[in-house]
C-alpha positions as CSV (number, residue, x, y, z in Angstrom):
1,X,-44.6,72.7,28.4
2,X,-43.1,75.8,30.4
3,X,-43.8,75.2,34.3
4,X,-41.9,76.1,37.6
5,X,-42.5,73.7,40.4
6,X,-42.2,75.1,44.0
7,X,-41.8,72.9,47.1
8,X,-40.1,72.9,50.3
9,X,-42.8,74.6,52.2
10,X,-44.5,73.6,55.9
11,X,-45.0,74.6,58.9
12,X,-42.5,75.9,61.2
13,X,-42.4,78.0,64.8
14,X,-41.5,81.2,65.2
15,X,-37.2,81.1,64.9
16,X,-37.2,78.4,62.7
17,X,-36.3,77.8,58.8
18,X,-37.5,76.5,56.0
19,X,-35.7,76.2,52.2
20,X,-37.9,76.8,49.5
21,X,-37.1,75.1,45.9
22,X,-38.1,76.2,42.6
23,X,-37.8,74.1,39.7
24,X,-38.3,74.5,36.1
25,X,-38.6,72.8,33.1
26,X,-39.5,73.8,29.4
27,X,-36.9,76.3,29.5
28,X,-33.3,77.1,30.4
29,X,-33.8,78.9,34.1
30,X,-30.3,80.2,33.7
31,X,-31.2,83.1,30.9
32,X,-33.6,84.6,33.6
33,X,-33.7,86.7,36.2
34,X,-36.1,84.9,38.7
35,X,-38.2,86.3,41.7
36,X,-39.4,85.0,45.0
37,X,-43.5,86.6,45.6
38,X,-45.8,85.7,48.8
39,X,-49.2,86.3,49.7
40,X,-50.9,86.3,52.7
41,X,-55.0,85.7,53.6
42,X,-56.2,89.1,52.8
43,X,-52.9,91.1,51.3
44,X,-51.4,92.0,48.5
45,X,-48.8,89.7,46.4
46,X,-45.5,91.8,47.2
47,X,-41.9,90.8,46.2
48,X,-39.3,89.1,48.2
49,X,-36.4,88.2,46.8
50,X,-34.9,88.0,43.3
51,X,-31.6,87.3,41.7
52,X,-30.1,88.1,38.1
53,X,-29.1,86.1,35.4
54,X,-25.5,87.1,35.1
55,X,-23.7,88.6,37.9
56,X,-25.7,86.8,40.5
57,X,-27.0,90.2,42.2
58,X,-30.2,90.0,44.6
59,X,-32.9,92.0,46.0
60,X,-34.3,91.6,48.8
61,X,-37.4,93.2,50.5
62,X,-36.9,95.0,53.8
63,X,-39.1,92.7,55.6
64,X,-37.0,90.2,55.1
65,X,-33.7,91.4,54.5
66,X,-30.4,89.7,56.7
67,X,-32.7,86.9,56.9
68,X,-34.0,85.2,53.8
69,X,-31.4,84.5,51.2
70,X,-31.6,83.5,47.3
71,X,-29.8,81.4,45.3
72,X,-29.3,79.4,41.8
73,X,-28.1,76.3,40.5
74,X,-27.9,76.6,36.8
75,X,-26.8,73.2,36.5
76,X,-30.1,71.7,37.9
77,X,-32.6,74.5,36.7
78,X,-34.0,75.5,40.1
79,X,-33.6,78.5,42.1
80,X,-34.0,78.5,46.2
81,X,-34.8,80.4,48.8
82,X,-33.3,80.4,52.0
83,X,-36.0,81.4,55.0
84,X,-34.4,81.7,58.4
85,X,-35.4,83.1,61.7
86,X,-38.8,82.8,60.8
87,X,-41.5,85.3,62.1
88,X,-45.5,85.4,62.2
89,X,-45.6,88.0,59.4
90,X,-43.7,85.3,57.1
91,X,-46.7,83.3,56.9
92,X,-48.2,83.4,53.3
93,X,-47.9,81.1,50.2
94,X,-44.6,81.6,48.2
95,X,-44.5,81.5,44.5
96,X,-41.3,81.9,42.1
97,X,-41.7,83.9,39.1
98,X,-39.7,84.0,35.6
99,X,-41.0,86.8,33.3
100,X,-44.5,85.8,32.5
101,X,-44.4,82.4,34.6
102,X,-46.1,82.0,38.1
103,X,-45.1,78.6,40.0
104,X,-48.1,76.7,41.7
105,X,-47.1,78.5,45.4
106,X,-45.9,76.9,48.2
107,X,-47.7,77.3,51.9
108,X,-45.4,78.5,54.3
109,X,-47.1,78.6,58.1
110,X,-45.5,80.4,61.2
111,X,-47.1,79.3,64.3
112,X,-46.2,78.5,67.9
């Protein structure tokens, strides 16, 4: 009943973007503060991004930080992210996250 869908990932070189989606349904997306996760072959999950309920504030890791950015539309229940000038280091699969809800993942590949 409670799922979040990611999609929106591919393969891109090196300088390019990609827009990653994250829907939901089950629940109202709007009353939660929701995270952007990756993990690549061989490391740990880490955080990316993640925005608040209310105000609309947002983290973002240093990694990727002037680069990536996060954003919600309440109205259609999904959150994106925003990946641009794309590196190497970005590759990994990217989940979204609502306290106690892991999306699928979607695979994002950097490559020349």
């Amino acid at each position: 009943q409670l799922q979040l869908v990611e999609s929106g990932g591919g393969l891109v070189q090196p300088g390019g973007s990609l827009r990653l989606s994250c829907a939901a349904s089950g629940f109202t997306l709007d009353y939660y503060a929701i995270g952007w996760f990756r993990q690549a072959p061989g490391k740990e999950r880490e955080g990316v991004s993640c925005i608040s309920s209310s105000d609309g504030a947002t983290y973002y890791a240093d990694s990727v930080k002037g680069r990536f950015t996060i954003s919600r539309d309440n109205a259609k229940n999904t959150v994106y992210l925003q990946m641009n000038s794309l590196k190497p280091d970005d590759t990994a699969i990217y989940y979204c996250y609502v306290p106690s809800y892991w999306g699928q993942g979607t695979q994002v590949t950097v490559s020349s």
